[in-house]
Steps between C-alpha positions, in 0.01 A plus 500: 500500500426865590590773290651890608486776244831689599552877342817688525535844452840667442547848580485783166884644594798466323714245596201299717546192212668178605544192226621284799297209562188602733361168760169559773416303753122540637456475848184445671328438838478086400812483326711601215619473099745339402745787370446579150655636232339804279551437193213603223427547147670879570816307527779731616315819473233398777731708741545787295411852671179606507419094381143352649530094415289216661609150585306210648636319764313168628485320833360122558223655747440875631750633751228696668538876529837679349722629758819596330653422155845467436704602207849446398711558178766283382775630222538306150825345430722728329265814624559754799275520811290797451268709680130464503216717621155350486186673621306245624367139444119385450389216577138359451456151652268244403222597796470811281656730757784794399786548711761819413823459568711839531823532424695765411848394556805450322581113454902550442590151607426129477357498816165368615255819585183467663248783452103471727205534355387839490226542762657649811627344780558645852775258663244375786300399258696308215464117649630326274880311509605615228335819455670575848834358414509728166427768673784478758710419243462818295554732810846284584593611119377834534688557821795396324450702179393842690698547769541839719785709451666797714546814261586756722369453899269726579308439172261239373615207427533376189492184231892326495601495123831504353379642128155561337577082388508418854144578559227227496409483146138579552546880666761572220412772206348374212754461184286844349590681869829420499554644165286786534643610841875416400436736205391769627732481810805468226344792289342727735763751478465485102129522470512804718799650239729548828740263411834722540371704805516203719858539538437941558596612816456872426192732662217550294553840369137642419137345535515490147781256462312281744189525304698408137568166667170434650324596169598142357228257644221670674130442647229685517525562867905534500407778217256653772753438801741735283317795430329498854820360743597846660104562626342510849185298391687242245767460858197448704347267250724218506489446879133358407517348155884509345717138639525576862193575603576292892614743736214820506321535796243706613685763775277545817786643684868620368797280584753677790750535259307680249431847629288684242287712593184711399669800356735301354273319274180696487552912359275735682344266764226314239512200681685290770717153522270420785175586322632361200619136683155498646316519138700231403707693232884469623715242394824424575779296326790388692820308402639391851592186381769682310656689782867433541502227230861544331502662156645304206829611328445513130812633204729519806239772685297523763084474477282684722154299629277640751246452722239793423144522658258689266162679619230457215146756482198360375353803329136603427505387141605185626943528400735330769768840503801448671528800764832364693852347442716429750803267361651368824319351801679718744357867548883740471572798351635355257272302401205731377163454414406606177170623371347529126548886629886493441720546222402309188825282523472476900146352474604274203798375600332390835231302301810328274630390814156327595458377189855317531387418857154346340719269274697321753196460748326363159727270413624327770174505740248507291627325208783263580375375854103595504464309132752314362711327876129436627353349173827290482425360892157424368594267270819303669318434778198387260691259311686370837210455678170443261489231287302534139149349577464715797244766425774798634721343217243556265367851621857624518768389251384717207616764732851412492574501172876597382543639853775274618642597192499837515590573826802277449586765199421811737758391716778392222466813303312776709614475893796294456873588577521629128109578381348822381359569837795455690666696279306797419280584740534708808407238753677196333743288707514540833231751539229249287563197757480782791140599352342135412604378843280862684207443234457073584605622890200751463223332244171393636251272419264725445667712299555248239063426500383857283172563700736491841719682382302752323265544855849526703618787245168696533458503116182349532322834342815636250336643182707375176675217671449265187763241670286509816169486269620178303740338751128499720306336243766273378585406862089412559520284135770258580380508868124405353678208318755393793203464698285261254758316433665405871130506660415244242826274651457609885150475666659587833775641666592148618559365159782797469636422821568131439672559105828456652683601148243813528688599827862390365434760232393809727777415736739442216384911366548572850836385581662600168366769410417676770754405665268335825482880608126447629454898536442504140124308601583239244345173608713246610215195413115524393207486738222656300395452107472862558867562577571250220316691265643814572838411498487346155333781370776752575770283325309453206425861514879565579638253234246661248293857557784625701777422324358642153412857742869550558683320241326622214507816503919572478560624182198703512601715804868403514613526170506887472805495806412842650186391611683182609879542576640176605799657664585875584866628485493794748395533841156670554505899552555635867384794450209694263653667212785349415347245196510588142362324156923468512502292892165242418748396142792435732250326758346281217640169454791481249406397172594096487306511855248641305495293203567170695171600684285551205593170337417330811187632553391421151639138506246458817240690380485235181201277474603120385312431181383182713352709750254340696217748647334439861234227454584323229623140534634314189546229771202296579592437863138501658278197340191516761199699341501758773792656506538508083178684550666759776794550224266571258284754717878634619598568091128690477567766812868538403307596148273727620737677734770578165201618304371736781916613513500581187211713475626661816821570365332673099425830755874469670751713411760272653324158417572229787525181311740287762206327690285463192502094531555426124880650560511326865735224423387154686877551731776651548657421162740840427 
C-alpha cells in the first residue's frame, strides 16, 4: 500500500466555503485511485474559505506520475447544493515528488471536474489519453459556456449573456465588487450632493452655479482643471497627458481643408508654418471621424457635435499652444477659423467645442473600442480556444479579470437603448454606432502596439509627454516578461506554428473582433515567437497600461464640465463676434446633462477596494521554477518604474499618476 499526501486549499473570499461532501480521484500515467472521500479531523469546516486541510489518500501500488485529479462535491441530505471555490490541490506522492494542481473555479454542481497538473502543456505535446481527452473536454464546455454574440454589426463582437447570473461563474465580480460597484452606481448622484438636479433641464445660469455643484467631491487635479480650464497651455496640455492623449500628430504638411496660413498664426512674420513643420514643432489634432455623425437629441433639443481640426505650437520653453481652430472639416465662410487673437468668448467657445469633440472621440474610440471591446475579444476567444494548462492560459487570464463583466454592464446601463450615454451625450444613439463602426473600420495594428504608434505619430522627441514616457517603459516591462516567459515554451517558430489552439485563438481575435478586415495588419495565425510575443504584449498592455491611461483619469479632467462638456446645446458660431459669457451658458450642456455626466465619470473613475495592480497574481497559475522567477523579476521593474514616477511627478505641477503601475489595474475591470 502506497500512500498520497493530498492538500486542498480553498480560496480567502466570501462565499468560496462549501460543507457539501468533497471526493478526489488521483490519476496517474500507470493508473488511478479509487475515488475518495475527504473527510478529516476539520470535519465540516475543511472547506471553509480561506481553509488549507490535508488528507491522505492510499493506492495498493504507485500510479506513476499524476496527470489530472478529479474532484467532485456531493450535497448532505436535508442540505442545499452550494458553491465552492478551491485554489488548488497538493499532492505529494510516495516517490517524494510534488505535483500542484490549479484550480480556481467555481464547483456549483455535483458534477465530476477534472483539473491537470500545473506544469504547462502545449496541445502537441500532452500524450497522454486522458490528459488529451480532458483537455478536449474543457474546450467543448467552454465553447458552450462563452459563446459569441452580435451587439451591434459593425462592432466587436461580444460574450452572449442574458444577466450578470448568466455569465460563467468564474469571470463574474467578486461578492465585495458587486456590492461596491452597485453602491456607488445606486448612490453616485448622492455622494456628489446632485441628487435633485438630475431631473433640471434649465441652462446653467453663471460659472458660479456650475462651480457650487462641482465643489462637492473633488481631486487634486479636478481642483487644478478648474482654476486653469479656460487657458492656452492647460488646452494644449491635455492633448499629451489628460485621457485622450491618441490622436496628436506631428504636422509636416497642413491638411487641404485647413487653410491657415503664416500671418494668420504668426504676428509680425517671427516665424513660418513651413519652418516651423520642418523643426518638428506643429501639431495637429483632427476629429474626422466625427464629421457628419448625427447629433443626439437630449430634454426634447437638439445637440451640436463637430468635427474640429486643431493646430498645436511647440514653444521655446517647451508649452504645446494651440495657434488654430477650425470646427468643421469643410473650409466656408461660414465656418471660420479662429485664433487665440480673437475675442475672448470667440477663442473660448471654439476650444469648448473641442473639448466636447475630445469627449466623444475619448470615449467611444479610445475608451469603449481601443480598451474595453478589445480586452473583452481577448478573453472569449481565450477561454474558447485555450485550455488551463496551456502556458497562454496561464500568461493571460489574470488579464481578464471582471471584464466580461463589465463590459456586459457598459452596454446595459451606458450605450444601451436607455443608458447614460445614450441619453446624455451628444453622440449617443445613432451617431455612437456611426462612430465605433469608422474607428474599428479605421484602427490599425500598429496603432494599438505604443512604440508603433508613437514612431507613426512623430512624438518620438515630445518634451513632457509623461503618457509617452511611461506607456514606453511600461510597454518594454511586460514586453521583457512576455518574452521570458513564451521563449521559455517556444524554441522555434515551428513549435508556434504547429499549437493548433495557438492559431484558433489569433484567428478567433481576428474574425471577431476585427471583424477579418486584414487591413488592420492583425495576424490571422502565428509564424514567428516573435509575432507571438508581440501580439500578447499589446493586449496585456491594452487590457492593463492602456486601459488605466484613459480610464482613469475621468473625474480628474471631466468632472469640472467646461473643460469637458458631454453635449453642447447650440450650434457653433458662424461668424467672429457674435459669442458672449451669455452664448457659451446657453451652449453648455443643461444641467441634468451635466450632472448625469459627473456621476458617471466618478462611478468609472472608482477603484474596487479588491483592486488588483499589474503584476501581481494571487493565482498560482505557473508552477515551473522559471517562469515564477520571470514574475518575480516582472513585480521588481514594475517597482522600480512607480518609484522613479513618483519622484518624477514631486517636481510636477500637474502630477501624472495614471501609468504609475501600482494604480495599473491587472484588466479592464471598470
Amino acid at each position: 500500500m502506497v500512500f498520497y499526501k493530498v492538500t486542498v486549499s480553498t480560496v480567502a473570499a466570501v462565499s468560496a466555503t462549501t460543507f457539501n461532501n468533497v471526493f478526489i480521484k488521483l490519476v496517474g500515467t500507470d493508473g488511478e485511485s479509487e475515488r475518495k472521500w475527504l473527510i478529516g479531523f476539520k470535519g465540516a469546516s475543511a472547506f471553509v474559505s480561506g481553509a488549507v486541510s490535508t488528507f491522505t489518500v492510499s493506492c495498493p501500488v504507485s500510479i506513476g506520475k499524476l496527470v489530472l485529479i478529479e474532484l467532485d462535491k456531493q450535497r448532505l441530505p436535508l442540505f442545499p447544493e452550494d458553491s465552492w471555490f478551491p485554489a488548488k490541490v497538493e499532492v505529494k506522492s510516495p516517490e517524494g515528488d510534488t505535483y500542484n494542481f490549479p484550480i480556481y473555479r467555481w464547483i456549483t454542481d455535483s458534477e465530476v471536474h477534472r483539473f491537470r497538473e500545473g506544469t504547462a502543456l502545449r496541445v502537441f505535446e500532452d500524450k497522454h489519453h486522458l490528459g488529451r481527452y480532458s483537455r478536449e473536454q474543457e474546450l467543448k464546455q467552454r465553447e458552450e459556456d462563452y459563446r459569441w454574440d452580435v451587439y451591434v454589426e459593425g462592432i466587436p463582437h461580444n460574450i452572449k449573456a442574458e444577466n450578470p447570473l448568466s455569465l460563467p461563474c468564474e469571470v463574474r465580480f467578486s461578492f465585495t465588487k458587486t456590492t461596491e460597484f452597485a453602491f456607488t452606481a445606486a448612490t453616485g448622484l448622492s455622494e456628489l450632493q446632485l441628487k435633485g438636479l438630475d431631473d433640471c433641464k434649465e441652462n446653467w445660469t453663471d460659472i458660479d452655479a456650475i462651480n457650487r455643484v462641482f465643489c462637492c467631491k473633488r481631486t487634486a487635479i479636478s481642483d487644478y482643471v478648474q482654476e486653469h480650464w479656460n487657458e492656452d497651455a492647460f488646452f494644449g496640455y491635455q492633448f499629451l497627458n489628460g485621457v485622450n492623449p491618441m490622436l496628436i500628430r506631428r504636422c509636416s504638411a497642413l491638411p487641404d481643408n485647413f487653410p491657415v496660413t503664416d500671418d494668420m498664426v504668426f504676428l509680425h512674420g517671427q516665424c513660418s508654418l513651413e519652418d516651423e513643420m520642418k523643426k518638428g514643432n506643429i501639431f495637429l489634432c483632427d476629429y474626422k471621424r466625427l464629421d457628419g455623425v448625427k447629433a443626439n437629441t437630449i430634454n426634447g433639443k437638439k445637440q451640436y457635435l463637430m468635427a474640429p481640426l486643431v493646430l498645436l505650437h511647440k514653444t521655446p520653453d517647451d508649452e504645446l499652444m494651440p495657434i488654430a481652430i477650425q470646427l468643421k472639416q469643410t473650409p466656408a465662410e461660414d465656418n471660420p477659423i479662429f485664433f487665440p487673437t480673437d475675442s475672448e468668448y470667440d477663442w473660448l467657445t471654439a476650444k469648448i467645442f473641442v473639448r466636447s469633440a475630445d469627449f466623444s472621440e475619448h470615449q467611444l474610440n479610445v475608451h469603449l473600442l481601443r480598451t474595453h471591446l478589445l480586452a473583452e475579444v481577448f478573453a472569449v476567444s481565450l477561454l474558447r480556444n485555450i485550455p488551463m494548462v496551456h502556458p497562454l492560459y496561464k500568461l493571460f487570464i489574470p488579464h481578464t479579470r471582471y471584464t466580461l463583466q463589465i463590459n456586459f454592464l457598459a452596454r446595459l446601463l451606458l450605450i444601451s437603448k436607455d443608458g447614460v450615454f445614450t441619453q446624455f451625450a451628444a453622440s449617443g444613439g445613432e451617431g455612437m454606432i456611426t462612430i465605433l463602426k469608422r474607428s474599428l473600420s479605421s484602427m490599425t495594428y500598429s496603432s494599438l502596439c505604443m512604440p508603433d504608434d508613437i514612431a507613426e505619430r512623430g512624438l518620438e522627441c515630445v518634451p513632457n509627454f509623461y503618457y509617452k514616457d511611461d506607456g514606453l517603459r511600461l510597454w518594454d516591462i511586460i514586453h521583457r516578461f512576455v518574452q521570458g516567459v513564451l521563449s521559455y515554451y517556444y524554441k522555434t517558430d515551428a513549435e508556434v506554428q504547429q499549437d493548433s489552439e495557438l492559431q484558433k485563438w489569433i484567428l478567433d481575435i481576428f474574425e471577431q473582433g476585427f471583424l477579418s478586415n486584414a487591413d488592420t495588419g492583425i495576424p490571422q495565425s502565428f509564424t514567428t515567437v516573435a509575432e507571438l510575443i508581440q501580439f500578447v504584449t499589446m493586449a496585456i498592455f491594452t487590457s492593463s497600461a492602456q486601459h488605466a491611461a484613459v480610464n482613469s483619469g475621468q473625474f480628474d479632467y471631466g468632472g469640472w464640465m467646461p473643460n469637458t462638456p458631454i453635449s453642447l446645446q447650440r450650434p457653433p458660431p458662424t461668424t467672429k463676434g457674435t459669442t458672449s459669457e451669455a452664448t457659451m451658458l446657453q451652449t453648455f450642456p443643461a444641467v441634468n446633462t451635466t450632472v448625469q455626466g459627473m456621476a458617471t465619470m466618478w462611478l468609472l473613475s472608482r477603484q474596487s477596494s479588491d483592486f488588483v495592480p499589474l503584476g501581481h497574481y494571487p493565482e498560482d497559475h505557473f508552477n515551473e521554477e522559471i517562469p515564477c522567477k520571470l514574475v518575480k523579476d516582472f513585480q521588481g521593474e514594475l517597482k522600480v518604474l512607480s518609484e522613479a514616477i513618483k519622484v518624477r511627478n514631486k517636481s510636477l505641477e500637474v502630477p501624472y499618476t495614471y501609468m504609475d503601475p501600482t494604480e495599473v489595474e491587472n484588466s479592464v475591470a471598470i
